[in-house]
Rosetta silent file (secondary structure, phi, psi, omega in degrees, C-alpha in Angstrom):
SEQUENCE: XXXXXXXXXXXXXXXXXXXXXXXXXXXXXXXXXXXXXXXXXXXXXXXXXXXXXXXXXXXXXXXXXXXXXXXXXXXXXXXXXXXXXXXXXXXXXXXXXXXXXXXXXXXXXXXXXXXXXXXXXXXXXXXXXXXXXXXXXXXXXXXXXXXXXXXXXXXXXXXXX
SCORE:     score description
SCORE:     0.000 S_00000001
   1 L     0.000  149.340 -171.394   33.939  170.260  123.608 S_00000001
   2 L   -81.463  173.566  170.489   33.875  167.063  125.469 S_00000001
   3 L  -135.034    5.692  132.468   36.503  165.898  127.559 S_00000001
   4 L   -36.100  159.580 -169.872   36.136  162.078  126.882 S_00000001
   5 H   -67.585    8.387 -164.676   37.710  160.161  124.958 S_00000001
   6 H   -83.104   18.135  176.838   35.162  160.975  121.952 S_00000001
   7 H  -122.967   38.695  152.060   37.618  162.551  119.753 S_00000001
   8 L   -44.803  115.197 -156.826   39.057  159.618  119.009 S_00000001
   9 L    81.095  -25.497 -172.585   40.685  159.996  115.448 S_00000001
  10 L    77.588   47.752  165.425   39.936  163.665  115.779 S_00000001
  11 L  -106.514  169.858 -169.063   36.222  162.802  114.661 S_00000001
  12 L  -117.784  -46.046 -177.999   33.592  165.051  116.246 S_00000001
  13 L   -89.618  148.348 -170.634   30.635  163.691  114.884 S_00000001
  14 H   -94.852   -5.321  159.687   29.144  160.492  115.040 S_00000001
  15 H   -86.887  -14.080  156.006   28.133  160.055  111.162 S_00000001
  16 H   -48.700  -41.036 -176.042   31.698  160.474  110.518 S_00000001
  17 H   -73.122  -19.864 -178.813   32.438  157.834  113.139 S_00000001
  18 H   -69.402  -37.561  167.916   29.863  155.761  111.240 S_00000001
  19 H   -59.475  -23.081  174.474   31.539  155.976  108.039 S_00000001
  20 H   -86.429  -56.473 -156.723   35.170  155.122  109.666 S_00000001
  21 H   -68.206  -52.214  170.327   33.322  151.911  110.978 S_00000001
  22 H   -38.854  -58.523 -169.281   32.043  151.227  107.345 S_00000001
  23 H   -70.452  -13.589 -175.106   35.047  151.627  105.904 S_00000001
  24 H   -90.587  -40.487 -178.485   37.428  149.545  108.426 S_00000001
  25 H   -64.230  -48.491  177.926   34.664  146.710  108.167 S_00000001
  26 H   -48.916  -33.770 -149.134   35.319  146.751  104.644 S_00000001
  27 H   -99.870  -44.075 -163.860   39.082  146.973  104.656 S_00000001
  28 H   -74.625  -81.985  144.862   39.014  143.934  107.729 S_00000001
  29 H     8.622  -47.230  165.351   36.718  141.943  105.415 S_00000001
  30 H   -69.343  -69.574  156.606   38.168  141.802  102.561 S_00000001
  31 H   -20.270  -40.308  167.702   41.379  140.991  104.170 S_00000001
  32 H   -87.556   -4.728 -174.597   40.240  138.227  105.826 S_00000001
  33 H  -112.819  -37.570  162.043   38.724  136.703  102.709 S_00000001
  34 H   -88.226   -1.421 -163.060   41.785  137.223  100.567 S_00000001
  35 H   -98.185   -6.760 -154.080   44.681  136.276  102.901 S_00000001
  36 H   -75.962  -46.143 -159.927   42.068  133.015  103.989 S_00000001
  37 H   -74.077  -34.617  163.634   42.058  132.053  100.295 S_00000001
  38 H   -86.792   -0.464  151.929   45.438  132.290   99.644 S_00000001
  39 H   -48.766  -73.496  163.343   46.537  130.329  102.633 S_00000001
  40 H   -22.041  -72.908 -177.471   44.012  127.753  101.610 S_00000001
  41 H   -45.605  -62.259  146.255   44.749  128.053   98.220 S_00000001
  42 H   -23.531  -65.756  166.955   48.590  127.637   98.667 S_00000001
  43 H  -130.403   35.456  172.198   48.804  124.686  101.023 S_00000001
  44 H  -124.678  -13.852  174.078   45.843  123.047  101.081 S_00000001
  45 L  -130.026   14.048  179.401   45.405  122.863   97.233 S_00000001
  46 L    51.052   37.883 -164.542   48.678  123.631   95.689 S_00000001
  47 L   -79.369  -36.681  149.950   46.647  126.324   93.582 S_00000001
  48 L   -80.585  119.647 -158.996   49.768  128.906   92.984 S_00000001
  49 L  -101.589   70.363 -174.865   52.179  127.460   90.214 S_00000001
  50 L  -115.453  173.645  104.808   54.993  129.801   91.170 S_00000001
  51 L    21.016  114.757 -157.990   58.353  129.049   92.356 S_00000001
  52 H   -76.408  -26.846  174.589   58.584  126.778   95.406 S_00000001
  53 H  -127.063   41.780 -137.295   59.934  130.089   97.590 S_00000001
  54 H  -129.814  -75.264  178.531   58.012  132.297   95.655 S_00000001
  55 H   -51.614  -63.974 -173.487   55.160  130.713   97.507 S_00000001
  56 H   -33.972  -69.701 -156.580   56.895  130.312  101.004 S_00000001
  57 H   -67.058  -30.554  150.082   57.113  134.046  100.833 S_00000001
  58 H   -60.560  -43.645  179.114   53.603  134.687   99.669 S_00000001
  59 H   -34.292  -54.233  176.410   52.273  132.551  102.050 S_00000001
  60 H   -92.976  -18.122  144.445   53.987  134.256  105.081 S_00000001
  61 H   -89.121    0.455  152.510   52.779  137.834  103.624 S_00000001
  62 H   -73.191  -54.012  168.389   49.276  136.551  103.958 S_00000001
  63 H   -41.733  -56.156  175.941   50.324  135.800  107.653 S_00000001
  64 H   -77.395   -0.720 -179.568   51.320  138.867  108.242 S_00000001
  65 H   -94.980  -48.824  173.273   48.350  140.707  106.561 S_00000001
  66 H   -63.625  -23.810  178.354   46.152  138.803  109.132 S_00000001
  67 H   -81.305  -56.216  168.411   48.319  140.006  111.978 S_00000001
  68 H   -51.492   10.230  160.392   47.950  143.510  110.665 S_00000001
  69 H   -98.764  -53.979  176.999   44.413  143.213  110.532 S_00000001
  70 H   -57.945   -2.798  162.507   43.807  141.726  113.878 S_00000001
  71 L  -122.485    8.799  165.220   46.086  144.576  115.581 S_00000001
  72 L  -139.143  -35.162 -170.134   45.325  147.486  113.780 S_00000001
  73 L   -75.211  -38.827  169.946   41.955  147.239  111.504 S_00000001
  74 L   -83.584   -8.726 -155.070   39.581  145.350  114.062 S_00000001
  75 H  -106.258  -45.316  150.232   40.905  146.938  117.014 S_00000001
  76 H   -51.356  -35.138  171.278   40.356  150.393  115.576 S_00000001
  77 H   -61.164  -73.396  179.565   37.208  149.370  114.337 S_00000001
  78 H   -48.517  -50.266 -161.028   36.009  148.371  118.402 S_00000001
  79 H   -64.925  -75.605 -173.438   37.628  151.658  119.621 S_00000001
  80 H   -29.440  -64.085 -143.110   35.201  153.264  116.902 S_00000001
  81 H   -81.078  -12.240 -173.373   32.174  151.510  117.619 S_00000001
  82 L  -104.412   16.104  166.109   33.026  151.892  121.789 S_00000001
  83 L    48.633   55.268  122.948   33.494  155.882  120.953 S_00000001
  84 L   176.395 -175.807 -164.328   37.538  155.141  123.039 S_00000001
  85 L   -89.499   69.562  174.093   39.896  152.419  123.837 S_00000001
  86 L   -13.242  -49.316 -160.173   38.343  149.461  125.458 S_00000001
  87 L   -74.370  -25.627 -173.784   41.182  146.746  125.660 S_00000001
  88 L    84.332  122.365  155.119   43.413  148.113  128.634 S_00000001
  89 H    14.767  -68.320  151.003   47.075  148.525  128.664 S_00000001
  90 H   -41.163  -89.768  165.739   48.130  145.081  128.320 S_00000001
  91 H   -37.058  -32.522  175.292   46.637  144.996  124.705 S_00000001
  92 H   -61.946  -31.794 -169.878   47.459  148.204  124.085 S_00000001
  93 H  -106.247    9.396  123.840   51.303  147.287  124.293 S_00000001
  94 H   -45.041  -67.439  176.359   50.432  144.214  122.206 S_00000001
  95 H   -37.050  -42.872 -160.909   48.595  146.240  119.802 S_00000001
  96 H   -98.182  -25.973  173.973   51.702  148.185  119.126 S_00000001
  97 H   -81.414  -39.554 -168.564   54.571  145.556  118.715 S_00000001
  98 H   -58.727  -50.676 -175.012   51.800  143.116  116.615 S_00000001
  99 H   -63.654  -24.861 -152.587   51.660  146.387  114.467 S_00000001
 100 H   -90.661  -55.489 -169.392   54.881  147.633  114.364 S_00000001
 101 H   -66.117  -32.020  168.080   56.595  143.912  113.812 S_00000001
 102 H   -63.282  -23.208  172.740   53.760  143.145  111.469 S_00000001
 103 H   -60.387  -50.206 -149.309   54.534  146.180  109.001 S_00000001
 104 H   -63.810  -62.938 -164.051   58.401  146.001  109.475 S_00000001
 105 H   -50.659  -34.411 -160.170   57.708  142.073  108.337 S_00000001
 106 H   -67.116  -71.118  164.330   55.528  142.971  105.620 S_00000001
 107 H   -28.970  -71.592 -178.754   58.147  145.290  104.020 S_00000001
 108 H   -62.415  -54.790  171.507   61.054  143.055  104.396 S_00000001
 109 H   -50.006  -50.557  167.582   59.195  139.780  102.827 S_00000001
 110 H   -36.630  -51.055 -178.096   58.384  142.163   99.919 S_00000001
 111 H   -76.237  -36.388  178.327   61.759  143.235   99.055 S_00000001
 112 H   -44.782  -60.072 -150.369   62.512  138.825  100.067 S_00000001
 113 H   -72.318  -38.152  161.468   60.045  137.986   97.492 S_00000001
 114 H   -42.497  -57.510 -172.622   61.420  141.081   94.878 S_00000001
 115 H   -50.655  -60.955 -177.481   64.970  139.210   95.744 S_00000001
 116 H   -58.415  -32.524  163.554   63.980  136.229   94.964 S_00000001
 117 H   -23.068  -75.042 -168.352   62.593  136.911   91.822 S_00000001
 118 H   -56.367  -63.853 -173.588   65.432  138.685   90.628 S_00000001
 119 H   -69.081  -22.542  170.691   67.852  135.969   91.203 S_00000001
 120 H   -48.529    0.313 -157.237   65.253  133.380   89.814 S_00000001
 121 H  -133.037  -44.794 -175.509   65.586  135.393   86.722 S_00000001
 122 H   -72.411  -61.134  175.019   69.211  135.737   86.998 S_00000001
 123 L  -113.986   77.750  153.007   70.758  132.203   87.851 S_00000001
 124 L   -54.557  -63.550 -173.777   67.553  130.054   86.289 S_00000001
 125 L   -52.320  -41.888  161.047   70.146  126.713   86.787 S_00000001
 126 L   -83.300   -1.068 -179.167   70.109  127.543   90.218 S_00000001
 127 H   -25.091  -79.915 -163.870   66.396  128.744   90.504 S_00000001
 128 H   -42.450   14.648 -166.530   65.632  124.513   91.465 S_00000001
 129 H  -136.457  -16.638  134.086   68.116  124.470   94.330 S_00000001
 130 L   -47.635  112.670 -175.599   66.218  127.172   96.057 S_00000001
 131 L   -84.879  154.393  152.495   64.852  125.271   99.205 S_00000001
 132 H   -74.452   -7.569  179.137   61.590  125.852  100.666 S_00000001
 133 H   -76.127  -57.913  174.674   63.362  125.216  104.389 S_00000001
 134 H   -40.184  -67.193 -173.424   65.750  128.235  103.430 S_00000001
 135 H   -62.710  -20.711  166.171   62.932  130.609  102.882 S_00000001
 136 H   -69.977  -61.610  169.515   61.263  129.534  105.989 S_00000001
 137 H   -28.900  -15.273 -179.091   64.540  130.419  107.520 S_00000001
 138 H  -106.735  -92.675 -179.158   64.636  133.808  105.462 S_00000001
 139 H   -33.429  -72.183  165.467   61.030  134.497  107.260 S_00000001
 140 H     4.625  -69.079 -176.454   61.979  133.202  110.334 S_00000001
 141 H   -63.685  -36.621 -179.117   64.862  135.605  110.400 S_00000001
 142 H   -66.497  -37.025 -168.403   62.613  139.015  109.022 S_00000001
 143 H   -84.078  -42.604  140.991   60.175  138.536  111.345 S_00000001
 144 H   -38.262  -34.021  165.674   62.531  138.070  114.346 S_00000001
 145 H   -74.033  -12.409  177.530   64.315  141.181  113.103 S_00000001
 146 H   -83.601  -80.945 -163.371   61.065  143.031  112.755 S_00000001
 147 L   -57.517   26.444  174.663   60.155  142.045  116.725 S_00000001
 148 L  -108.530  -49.646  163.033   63.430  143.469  117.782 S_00000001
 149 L   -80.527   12.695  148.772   62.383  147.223  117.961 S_00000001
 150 L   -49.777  -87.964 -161.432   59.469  146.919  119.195 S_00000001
 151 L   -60.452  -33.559 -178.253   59.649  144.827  121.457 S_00000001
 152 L   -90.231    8.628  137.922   62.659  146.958  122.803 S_00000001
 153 L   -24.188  -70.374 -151.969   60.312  149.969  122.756 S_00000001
 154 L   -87.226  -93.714 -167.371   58.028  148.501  125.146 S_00000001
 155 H   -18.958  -59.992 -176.641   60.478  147.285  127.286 S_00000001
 156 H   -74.919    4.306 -179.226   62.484  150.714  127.557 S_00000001
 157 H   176.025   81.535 -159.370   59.454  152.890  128.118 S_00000001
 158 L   -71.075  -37.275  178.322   56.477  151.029  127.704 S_00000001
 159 L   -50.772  -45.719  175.401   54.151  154.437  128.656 S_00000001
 160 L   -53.382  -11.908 -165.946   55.556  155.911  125.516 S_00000001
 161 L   -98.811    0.000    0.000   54.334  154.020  123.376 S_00000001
């Protein structure tokens, strides 16, 4: 057994590692081609005919599917293809609050966008009075509450992480 970094993932072999790299190009790919298109789609062509903060909240779970790709899917991918972890320290403690606050965010806009639903469905007469500045202000807030344990992670023991 080696004593390098090559058992990264706990793969041993390198058609295994090839096969991780297929599959993360795939997963990072895709990702980037649906989150581009609904971004696009959303405010450059008004293409989903939802709910004005319906949208807001898709919109900002595209966002956050692009942070989670660019801190966990590509960066695992380069680790792969560089058989260990390339980026240095600095990134590394990047890596892990972009992932951690991007999940946490991901989660919490889901249950926003369940919420909203529900009362759109509940109080229709007040559906229209739903602002799109409030739901930026409802993101705003998840995703600051998402970068609060992280970030205080790093800060209290940044080697642990």
């Amino acid at each position: 057994m080696r004593s390098d970094n090559y058992t990264l993932y706990g793969i041993h072999e390198a058609s295994d590692r090839y096969l991780l790299m297929g599959y993360f190009s795939l997963i990072s790919l895709s990702s980037l081609i649906g989150d581009s298109l609904i971004l696009v789609g959303s405010l450059h062509y008004n293409a989903i005919k939802q709910n004005k903060v319906l949208v807001v909240f898709i919109q900002y779970l595209a966002v956050a599917n692009f942070v989670m790709n660019f801190s966990s899917v590509m960066p695992g991918l380069a680790s792969l293809a560089a058989d260990g972890w390339i980026f240095g320290d600095i990134f590394c403690y990047f890596n892990y609050i972009a992932y951690t606050t991007g999940s946490q965010a991901i989660n919490i806009l889901t249950a926003s966008l369940a919420l909203s639903k529900l009362l759109t469905v509940q109080y229709p007469l007040r559906a229209p009075s739903f602002t799109r500045r409030a739901a930026h202000w409802a993101t705003l807030g998840s995703w600051l509450y998402s970068s609060i344990f992280p970030l205080a992670a790093v800060l209290k023991d940044k080697h642990g992480v």
